[in-house]
C-alpha positions as a Markdown table, in Angstrom:
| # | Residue | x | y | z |
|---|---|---|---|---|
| 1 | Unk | 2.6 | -34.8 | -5.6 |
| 2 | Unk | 2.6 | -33.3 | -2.5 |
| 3 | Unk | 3.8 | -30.1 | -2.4 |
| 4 | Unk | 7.1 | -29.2 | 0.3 |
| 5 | Unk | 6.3 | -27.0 | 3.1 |
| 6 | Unk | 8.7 | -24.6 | 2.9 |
| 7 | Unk | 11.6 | -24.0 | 0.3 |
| 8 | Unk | 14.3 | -21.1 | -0.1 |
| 9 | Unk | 13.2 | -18.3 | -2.7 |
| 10 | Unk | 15.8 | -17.6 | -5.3 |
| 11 | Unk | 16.1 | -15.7 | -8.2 |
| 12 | Unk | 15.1 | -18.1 | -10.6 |
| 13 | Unk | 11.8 | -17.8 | -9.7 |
| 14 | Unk | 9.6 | -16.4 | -12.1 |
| 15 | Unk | 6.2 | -15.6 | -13.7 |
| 16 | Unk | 5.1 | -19.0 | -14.4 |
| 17 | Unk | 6.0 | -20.1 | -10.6 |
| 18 | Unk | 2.9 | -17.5 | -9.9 |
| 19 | Unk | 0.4 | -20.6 | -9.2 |
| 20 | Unk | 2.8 | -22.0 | -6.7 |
| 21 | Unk | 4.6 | -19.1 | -5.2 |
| 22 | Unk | 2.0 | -16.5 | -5.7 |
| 23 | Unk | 2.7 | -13.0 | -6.9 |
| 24 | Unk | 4.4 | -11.3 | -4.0 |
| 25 | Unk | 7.6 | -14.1 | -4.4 |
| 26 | Unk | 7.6 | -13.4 | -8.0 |
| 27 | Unk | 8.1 | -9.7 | -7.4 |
| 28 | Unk | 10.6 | -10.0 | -4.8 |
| 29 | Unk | 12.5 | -12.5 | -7.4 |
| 30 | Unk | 12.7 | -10.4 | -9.9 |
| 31 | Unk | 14.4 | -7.5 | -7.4 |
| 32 | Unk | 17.1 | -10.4 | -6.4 |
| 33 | Unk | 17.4 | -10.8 | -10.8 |
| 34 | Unk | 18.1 | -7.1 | -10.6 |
| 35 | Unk | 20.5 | -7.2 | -8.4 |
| 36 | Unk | 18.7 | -5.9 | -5.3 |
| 37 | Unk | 18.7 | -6.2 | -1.1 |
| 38 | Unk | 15.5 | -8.3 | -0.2 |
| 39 | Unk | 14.9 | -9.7 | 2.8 |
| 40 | Unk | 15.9 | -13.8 | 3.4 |
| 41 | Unk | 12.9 | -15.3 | 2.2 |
| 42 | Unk | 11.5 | -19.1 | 2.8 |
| 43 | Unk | 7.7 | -20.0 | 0.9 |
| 44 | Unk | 5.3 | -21.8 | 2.3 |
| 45 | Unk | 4.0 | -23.1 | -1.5 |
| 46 | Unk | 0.3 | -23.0 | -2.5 |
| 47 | Unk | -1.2 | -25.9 | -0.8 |
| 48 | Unk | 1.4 | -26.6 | 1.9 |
| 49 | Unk | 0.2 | -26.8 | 5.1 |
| 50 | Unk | 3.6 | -27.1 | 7.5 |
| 51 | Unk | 3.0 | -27.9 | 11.1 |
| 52 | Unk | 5.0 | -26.4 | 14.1 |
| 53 | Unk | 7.6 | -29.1 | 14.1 |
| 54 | Unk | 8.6 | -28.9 | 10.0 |
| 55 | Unk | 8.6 | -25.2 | 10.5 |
| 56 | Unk | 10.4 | -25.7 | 14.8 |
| 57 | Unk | 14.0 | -25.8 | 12.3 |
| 58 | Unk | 13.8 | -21.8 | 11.1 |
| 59 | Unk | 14.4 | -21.0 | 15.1 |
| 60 | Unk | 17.9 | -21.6 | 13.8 |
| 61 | Unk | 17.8 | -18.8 | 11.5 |
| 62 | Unk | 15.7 | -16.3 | 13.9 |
| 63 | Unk | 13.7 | -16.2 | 16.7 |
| 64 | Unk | 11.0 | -13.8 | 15.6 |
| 65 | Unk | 9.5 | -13.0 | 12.0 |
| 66 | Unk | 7.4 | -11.8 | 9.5 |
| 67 | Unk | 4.6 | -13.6 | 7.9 |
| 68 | Unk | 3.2 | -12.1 | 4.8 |
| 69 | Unk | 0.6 | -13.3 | 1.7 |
| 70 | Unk | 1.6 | -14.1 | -1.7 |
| 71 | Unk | -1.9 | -14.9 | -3.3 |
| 72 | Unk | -1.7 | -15.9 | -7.0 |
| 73 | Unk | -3.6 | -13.2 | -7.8 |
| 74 | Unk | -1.8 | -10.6 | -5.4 |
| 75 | Unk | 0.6 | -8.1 | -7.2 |
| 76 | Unk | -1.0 | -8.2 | -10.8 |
| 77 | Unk | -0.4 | -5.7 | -13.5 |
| 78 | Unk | -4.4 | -5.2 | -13.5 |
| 79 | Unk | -5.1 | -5.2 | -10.1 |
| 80 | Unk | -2.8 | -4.6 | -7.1 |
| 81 | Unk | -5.6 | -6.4 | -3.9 |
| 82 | Unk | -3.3 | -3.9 | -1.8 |
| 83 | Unk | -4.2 | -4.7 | 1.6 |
| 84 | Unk | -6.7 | -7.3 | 0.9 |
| 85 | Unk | -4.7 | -10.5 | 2.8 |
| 86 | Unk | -3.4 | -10.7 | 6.2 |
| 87 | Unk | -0.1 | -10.8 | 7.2 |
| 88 | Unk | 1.6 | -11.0 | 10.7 |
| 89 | Unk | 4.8 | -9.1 | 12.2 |
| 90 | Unk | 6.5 | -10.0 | 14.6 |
| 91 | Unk | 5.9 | -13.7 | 14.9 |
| 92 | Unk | 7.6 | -16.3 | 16.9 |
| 93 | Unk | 8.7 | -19.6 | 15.8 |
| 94 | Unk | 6.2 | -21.6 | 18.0 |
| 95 | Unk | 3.7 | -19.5 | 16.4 |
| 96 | Unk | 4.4 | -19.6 | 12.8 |
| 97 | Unk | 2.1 | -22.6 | 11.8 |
| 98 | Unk | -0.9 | -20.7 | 13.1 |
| 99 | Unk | -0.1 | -17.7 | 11.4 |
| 100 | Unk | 0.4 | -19.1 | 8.0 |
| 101 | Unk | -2.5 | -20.7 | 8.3 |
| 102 | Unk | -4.4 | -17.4 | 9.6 |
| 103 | Unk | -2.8 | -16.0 | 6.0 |
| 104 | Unk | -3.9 | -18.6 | 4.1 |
| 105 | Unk | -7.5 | -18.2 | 5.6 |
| 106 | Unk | -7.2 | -14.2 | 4.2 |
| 107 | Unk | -7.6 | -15.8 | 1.0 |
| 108 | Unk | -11.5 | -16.4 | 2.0 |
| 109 | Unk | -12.3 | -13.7 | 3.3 |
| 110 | Unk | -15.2 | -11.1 | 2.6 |
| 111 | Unk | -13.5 | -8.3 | 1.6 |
| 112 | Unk | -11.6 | -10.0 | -0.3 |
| 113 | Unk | -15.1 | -11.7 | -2.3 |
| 114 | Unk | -16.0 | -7.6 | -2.4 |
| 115 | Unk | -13.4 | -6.5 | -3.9 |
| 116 | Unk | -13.3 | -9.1 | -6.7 |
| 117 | Unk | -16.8 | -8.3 | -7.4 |
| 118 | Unk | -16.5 | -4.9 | -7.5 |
| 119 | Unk | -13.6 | -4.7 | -9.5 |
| 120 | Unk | -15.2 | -7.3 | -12.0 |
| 121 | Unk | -12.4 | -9.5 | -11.4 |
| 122 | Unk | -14.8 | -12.8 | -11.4 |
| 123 | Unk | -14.6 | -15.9 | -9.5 |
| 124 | Unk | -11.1 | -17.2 | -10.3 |
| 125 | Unk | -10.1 | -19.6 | -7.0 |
| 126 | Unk | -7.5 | -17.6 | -4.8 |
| 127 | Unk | -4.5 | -19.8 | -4.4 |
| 128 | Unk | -2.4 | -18.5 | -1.6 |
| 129 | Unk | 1.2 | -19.0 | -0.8 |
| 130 | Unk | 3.0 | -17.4 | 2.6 |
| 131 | Unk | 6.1 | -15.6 | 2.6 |
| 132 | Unk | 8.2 | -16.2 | 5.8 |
| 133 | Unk | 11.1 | -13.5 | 6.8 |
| 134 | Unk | 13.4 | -12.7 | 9.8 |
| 135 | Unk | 11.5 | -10.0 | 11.2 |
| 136 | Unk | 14.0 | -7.0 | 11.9 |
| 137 | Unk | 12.4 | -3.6 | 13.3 |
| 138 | Unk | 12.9 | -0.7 | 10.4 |
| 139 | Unk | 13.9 | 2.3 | 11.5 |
| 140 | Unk | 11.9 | 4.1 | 8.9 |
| 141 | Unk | 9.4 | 2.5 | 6.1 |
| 142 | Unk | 8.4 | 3.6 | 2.9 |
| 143 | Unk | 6.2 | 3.8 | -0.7 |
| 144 | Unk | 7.5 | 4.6 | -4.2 |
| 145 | Unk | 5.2 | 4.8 | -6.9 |
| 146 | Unk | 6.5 | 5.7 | -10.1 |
| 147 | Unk | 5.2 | 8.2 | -12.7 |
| 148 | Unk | 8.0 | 7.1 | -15.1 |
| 149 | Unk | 10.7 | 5.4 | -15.9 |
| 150 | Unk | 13.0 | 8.2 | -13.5 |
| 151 | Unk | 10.5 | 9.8 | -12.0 |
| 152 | Unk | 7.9 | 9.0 | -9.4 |
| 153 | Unk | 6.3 | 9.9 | -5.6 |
| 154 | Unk | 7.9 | 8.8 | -2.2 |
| 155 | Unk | 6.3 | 8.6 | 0.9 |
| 156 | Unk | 7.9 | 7.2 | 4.3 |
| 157 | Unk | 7.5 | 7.4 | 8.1 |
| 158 | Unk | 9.5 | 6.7 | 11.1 |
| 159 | Unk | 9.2 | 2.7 | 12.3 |
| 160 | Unk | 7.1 | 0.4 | 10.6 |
| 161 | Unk | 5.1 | 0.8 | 7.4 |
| 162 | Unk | 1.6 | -0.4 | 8.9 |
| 163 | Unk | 0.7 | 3.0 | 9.7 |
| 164 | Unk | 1.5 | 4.1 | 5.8 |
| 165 | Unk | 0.0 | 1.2 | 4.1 |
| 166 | Unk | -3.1 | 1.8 | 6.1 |
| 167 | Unk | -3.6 | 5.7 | 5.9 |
| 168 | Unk | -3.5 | 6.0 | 9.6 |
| 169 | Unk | -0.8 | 8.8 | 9.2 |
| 170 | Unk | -0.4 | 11.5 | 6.5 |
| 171 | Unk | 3.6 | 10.6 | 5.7 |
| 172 | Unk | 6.2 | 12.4 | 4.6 |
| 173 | Unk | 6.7 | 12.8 | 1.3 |
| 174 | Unk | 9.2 | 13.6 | -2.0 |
| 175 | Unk | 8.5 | 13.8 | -5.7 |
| 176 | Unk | 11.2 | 12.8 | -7.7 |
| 177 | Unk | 12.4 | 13.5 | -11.9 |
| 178 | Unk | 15.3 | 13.1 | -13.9 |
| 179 | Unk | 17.1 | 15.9 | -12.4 |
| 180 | Unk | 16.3 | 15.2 | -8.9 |
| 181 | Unk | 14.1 | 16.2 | -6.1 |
| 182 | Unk | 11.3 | 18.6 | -7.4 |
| 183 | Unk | 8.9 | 18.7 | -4.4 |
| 184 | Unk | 8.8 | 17.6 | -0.6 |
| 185 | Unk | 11.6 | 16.8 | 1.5 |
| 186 | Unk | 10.8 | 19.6 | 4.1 |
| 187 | Unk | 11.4 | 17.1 | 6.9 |
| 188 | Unk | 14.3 | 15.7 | 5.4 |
| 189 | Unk | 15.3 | 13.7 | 2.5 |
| 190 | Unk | 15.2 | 10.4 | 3.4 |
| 191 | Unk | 18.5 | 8.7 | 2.7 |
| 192 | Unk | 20.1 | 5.6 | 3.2 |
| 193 | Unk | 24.0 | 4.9 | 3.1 |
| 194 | Unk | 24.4 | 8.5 | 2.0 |
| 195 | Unk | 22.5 | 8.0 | -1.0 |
| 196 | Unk | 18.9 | 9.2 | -0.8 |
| 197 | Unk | 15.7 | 6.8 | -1.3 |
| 198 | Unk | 14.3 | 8.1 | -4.1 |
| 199 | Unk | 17.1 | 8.3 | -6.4 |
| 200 | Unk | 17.3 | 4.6 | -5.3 |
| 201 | Unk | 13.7 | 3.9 | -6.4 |
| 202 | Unk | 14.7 | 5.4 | -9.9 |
| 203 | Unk | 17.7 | 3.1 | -10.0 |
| 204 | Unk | 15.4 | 0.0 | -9.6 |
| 205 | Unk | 12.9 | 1.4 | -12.2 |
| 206 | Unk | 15.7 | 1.2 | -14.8 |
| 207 | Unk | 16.8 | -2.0 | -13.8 |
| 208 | Unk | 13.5 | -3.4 | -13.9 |
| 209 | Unk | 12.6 | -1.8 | -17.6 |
| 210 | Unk | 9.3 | -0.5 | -15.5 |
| 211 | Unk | 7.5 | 2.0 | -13.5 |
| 212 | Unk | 6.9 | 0.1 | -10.3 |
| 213 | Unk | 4.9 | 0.2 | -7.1 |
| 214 | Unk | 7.6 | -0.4 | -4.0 |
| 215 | Unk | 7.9 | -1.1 | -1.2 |
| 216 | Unk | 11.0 | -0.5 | 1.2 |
| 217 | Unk | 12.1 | -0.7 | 4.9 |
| 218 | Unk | 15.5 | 1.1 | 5.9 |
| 219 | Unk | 17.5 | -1.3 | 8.8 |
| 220 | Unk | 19.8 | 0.5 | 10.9 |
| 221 | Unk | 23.0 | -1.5 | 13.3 |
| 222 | Unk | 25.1 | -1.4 | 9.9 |
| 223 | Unk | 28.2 | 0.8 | 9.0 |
| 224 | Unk | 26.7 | 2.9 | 6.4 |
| 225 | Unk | 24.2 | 3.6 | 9.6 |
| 226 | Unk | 21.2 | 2.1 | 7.7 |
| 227 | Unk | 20.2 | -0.6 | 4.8 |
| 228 | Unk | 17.4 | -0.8 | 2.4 |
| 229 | Unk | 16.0 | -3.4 | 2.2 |
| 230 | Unk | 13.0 | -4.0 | -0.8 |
| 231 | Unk | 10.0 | -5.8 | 0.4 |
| 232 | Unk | 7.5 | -5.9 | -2.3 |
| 233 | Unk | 7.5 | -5.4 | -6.1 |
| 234 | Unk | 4.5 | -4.7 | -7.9 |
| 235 | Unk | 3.5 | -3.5 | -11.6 |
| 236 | Unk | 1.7 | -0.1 | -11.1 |
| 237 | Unk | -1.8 | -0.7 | -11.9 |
| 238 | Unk | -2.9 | 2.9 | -12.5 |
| 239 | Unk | -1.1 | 6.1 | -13.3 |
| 240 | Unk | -0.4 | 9.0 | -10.6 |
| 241 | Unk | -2.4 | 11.9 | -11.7 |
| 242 | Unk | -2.5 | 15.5 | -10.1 |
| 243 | Unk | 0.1 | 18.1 | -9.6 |
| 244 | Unk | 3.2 | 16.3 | -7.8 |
| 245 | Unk | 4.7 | 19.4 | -6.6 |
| 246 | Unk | 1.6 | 20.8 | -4.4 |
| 247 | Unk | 1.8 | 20.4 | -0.5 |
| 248 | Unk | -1.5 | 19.0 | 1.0 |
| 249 | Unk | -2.6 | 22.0 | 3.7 |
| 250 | Unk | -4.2 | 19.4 | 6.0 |
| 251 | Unk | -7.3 | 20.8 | 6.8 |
| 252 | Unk | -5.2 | 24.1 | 7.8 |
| 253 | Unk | -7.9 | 26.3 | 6.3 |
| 254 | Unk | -8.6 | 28.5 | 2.9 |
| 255 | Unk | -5.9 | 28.6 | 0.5 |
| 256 | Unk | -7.5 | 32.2 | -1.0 |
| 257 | Unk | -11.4 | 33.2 | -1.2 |
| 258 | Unk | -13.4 | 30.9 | -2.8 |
| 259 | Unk | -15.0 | 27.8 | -3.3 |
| 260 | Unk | -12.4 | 25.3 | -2.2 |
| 261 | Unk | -12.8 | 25.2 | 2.1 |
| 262 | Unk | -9.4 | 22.2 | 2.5 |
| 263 | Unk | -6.9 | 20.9 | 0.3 |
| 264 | Unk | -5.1 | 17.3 | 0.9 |
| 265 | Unk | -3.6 | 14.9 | -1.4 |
| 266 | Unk | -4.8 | 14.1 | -4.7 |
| 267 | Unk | -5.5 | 10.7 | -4.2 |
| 268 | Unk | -7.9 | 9.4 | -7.0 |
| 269 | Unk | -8.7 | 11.8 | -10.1 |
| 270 | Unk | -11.7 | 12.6 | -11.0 |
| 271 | Unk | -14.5 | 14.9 | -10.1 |
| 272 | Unk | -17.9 | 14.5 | -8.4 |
| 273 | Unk | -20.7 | 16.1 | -6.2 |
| 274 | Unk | -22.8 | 14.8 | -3.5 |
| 275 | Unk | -24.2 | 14.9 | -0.2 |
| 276 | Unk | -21.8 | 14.1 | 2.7 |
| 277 | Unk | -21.7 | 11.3 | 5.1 |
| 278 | Unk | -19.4 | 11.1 | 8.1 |
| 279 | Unk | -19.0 | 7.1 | 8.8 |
| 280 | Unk | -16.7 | 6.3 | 12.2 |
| 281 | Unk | -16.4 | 2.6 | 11.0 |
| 282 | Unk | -17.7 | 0.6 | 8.2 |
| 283 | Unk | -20.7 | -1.0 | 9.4 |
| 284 | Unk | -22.5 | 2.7 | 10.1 |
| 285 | Unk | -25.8 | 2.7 | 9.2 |
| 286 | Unk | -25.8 | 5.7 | 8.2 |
| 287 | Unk | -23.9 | 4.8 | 4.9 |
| 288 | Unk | -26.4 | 5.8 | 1.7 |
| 289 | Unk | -25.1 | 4.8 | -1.8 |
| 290 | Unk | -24.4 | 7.7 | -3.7 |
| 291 | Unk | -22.9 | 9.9 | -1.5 |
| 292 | Unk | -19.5 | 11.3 | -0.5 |
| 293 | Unk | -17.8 | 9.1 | 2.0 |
| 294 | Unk | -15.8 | 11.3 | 5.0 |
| 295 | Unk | -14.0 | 9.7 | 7.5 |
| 296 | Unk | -10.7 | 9.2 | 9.4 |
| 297 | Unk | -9.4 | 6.7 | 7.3 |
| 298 | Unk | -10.3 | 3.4 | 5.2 |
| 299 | Unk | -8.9 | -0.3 | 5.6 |
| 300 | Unk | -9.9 | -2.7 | 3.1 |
| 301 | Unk | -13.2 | -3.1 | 5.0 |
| 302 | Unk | -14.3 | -0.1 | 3.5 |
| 303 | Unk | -14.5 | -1.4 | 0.0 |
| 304 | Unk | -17.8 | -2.2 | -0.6 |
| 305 | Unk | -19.0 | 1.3 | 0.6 |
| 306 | Unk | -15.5 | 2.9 | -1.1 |
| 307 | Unk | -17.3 | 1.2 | -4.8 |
| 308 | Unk | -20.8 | 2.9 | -3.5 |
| 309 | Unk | -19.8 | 6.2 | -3.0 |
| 310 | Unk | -19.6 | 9.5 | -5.2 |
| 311 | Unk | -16.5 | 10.2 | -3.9 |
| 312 | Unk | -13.9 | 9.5 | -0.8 |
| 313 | Unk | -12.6 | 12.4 | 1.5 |
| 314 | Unk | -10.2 | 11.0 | 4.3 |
| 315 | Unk | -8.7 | 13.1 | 7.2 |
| 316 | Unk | -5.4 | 11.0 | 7.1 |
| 317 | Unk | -3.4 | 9.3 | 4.7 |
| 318 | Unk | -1.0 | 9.9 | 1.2 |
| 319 | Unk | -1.3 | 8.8 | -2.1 |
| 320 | Unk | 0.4 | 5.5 | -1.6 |
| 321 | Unk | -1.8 | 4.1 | 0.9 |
| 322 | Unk | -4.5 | 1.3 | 0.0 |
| 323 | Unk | -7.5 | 3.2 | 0.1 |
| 324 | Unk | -5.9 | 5.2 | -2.6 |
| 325 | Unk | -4.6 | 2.9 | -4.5 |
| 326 | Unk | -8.4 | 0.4 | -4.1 |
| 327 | Unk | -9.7 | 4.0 | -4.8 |
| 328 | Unk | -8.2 | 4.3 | -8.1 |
| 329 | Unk | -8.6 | 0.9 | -8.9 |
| 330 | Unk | -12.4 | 1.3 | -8.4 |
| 331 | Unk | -12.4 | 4.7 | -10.2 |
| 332 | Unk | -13.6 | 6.6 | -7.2 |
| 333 | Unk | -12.4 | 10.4 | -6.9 |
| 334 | Unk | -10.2 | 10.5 | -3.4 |
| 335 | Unk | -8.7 | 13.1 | -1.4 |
| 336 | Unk | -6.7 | 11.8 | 1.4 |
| 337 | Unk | -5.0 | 13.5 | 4.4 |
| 338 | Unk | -7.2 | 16.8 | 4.6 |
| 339 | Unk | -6.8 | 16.5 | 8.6 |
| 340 | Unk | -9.3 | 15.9 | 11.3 |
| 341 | Unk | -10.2 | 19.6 | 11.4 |
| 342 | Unk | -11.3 | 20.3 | 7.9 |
| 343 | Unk | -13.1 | 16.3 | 8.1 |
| 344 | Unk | -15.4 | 18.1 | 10.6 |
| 345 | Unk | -16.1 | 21.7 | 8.5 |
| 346 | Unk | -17.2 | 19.4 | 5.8 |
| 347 | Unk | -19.4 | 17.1 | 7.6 |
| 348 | Unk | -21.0 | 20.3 | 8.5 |
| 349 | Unk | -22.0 | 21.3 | 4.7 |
| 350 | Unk | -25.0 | 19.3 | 3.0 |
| 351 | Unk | -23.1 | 19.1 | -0.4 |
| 352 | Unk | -19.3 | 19.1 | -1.4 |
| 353 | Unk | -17.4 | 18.8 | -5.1 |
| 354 | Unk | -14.3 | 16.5 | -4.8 |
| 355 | Unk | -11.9 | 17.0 | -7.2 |
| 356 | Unk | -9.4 | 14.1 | -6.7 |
| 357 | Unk | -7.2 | 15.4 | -9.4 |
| 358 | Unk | -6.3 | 18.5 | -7.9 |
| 359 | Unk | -7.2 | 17.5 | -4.4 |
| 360 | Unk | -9.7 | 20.2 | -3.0 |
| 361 | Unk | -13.0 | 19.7 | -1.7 |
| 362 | Unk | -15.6 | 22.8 | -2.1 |
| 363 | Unk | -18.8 | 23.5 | -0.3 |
| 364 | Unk | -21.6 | 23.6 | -2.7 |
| 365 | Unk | -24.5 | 24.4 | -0.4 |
């Protein structure tokens, strides 16, 4: 039977609609189970290849929106593929049929064949189903990870979350516990309808029964002066580590004499020494195996070299981004967001210790 192009989700989706719908609709139908804000969704089903007219009717709903992957693998409880697929923003109607078939295509792609190997995840067949949304600009967009059930790390910026999800930015950030804010917030906690995000992210970890992996965008034009809305849903695929209460210094200098030179954001535990390499994009020759990767920041490009190296030392990013999260995944140390100036003292050394638990980097020799 052929499969329909596009159909409405709903809540009764669930996990064994993962061949079908892939694993980003599950998630985002068990938030509308719980009770939850997500965004109107339509899903292009594993298989279905709509053309511009069948899809020409959803200019009746809105002009513009968002195209997003739901691979069958995607969203896993073993492994997250954060950042792996493509998705589009920002789409027009006219152009929708191309872009689900551009997402589709992600499926394919060499990263993504790289990161399966590396992460021994074999040679299952991707399926790949595509979300459609109304695309609405966010006013702010955000990461929750969650340590426990009531506890866990925020991390947000102004506008969209591409930036975030990237590591392009270091974001601001809060860590959360039972009682409440326990670190961050110096620019603000980030609220929504005068309750604040991350007691919100807590709220959906008790519905769900789960520490999760979320992801949010806040929507303003509404009387409250802002919505959140929940975008993604995942099952955390490895625990938070490090000291959740300790400020990344961004490359500012020397916390007190000794070994460590910068101190960002424990990203990826673990520890490991090595000679430095700075790399300005992925295909840099200069790449060795064995070494400690330094650059600006990773996409999921970077993956083969990310499973290759000692270690990982970025000048941007946060803990929730997806070179952190791959890093983890691969079980490479990582510290992220040291800044650009403390990127460059290091390059300058021959040999570094990463500690991606505590987030320091030290000058060996």
């Amino acid at each position: 039977m052929t499969a329909p192009p596009v159909v409405p989700l709903t809540a009764e989706l669930g996990a064994a609609d993962r061949a079908s719908a892939g694993g980003k609709a599950v998630g985002l139908a068990a938030l509308l189970r719980a009770g939850l804000t997500v965004p109107p969704t339509w899903v292009v089903p594993v298989g279905a290849l709509p053309s511009a007219a069948e899809l020409a009717g959803l200019a009746e709903v809105a002009p513009r929106w968002a195209v997003r992957s739901s691979a069958t693998i995607e969203d896993g409880a073993a492994l997250s593929y954060a950042g792996m697929f493509r998705s589009e923003l920002d789409v027009p109607v006219g152009g929708l049929a191309a872009a689900v078939a551009r997402v589709q295509a992600s499926a394919r792609s060499r990263r993504v064949a790289a990161y399966r190997a590396w992460t021994g995840a074999g040679e299952r067949e991707v399926g790949m189903a595509v979300l459609l949304q109304p695309f609405r600009p966010p006013s702010r967009s955000g990461l929750w990870l969650g340590r426990g059930l009531a506890t866990g790390r925020l991390e947000w910026v102004p506008g969209g979350g591409e930036p975030l999800v990237s590591g392009a930015v270091t974001p601001s950030w809060e860590e959360w516990a039972p009682a409440g804010l326990v670190a961050g917030g110096e620019s603000g906690v980030l609220t929504a309808g005068g309750t604040p995000v991350g007691a919100a992210c807590a709220a959906v970890q008790r519905a769900l029964g789960t520490p999760a992996d979320l992801e949010f965008a806040l929507l303003d034009g509404v009387p409250s002066g802002s919505e959140l809305v929940w975008l993604q849903y995942r099952p955390m695929t490895r625990e938070l580590t490090g000291d959740p209460t300790r400020e990344p210094a961004g490359g500012a200098g020397p916390e007190e004499p000794g070994d460590a030179v910068v101190r960002g954001v424990p990203a990826s535990p673990g520890q490991a020494d090595g000679r430095v390499v700075l790399l300005r994009d992925a295909s840099d020759p200069e790449w060795s195996p064995g070494t400690v990767l330094l650059t600006e920041r990773t996409d999921p490009d970077w993956v083969p070299l990310m499973a290759e190296a000692a270690a990982l030392v970025t000048a941007a990013g946060g803990m929730l981004c997806h070179a952190a999260i791959v890093a983890r995944e691969l079980g490479v140390p990582c510290v992220t967001g040291v800044g650009a100036a403390a990127l460059a003292r290091l390059a300058a050394g021959e040999t570094v210790s990463v500690d991606g638990t505590a987030g320091t980097v030290s000058i060996v020799d």
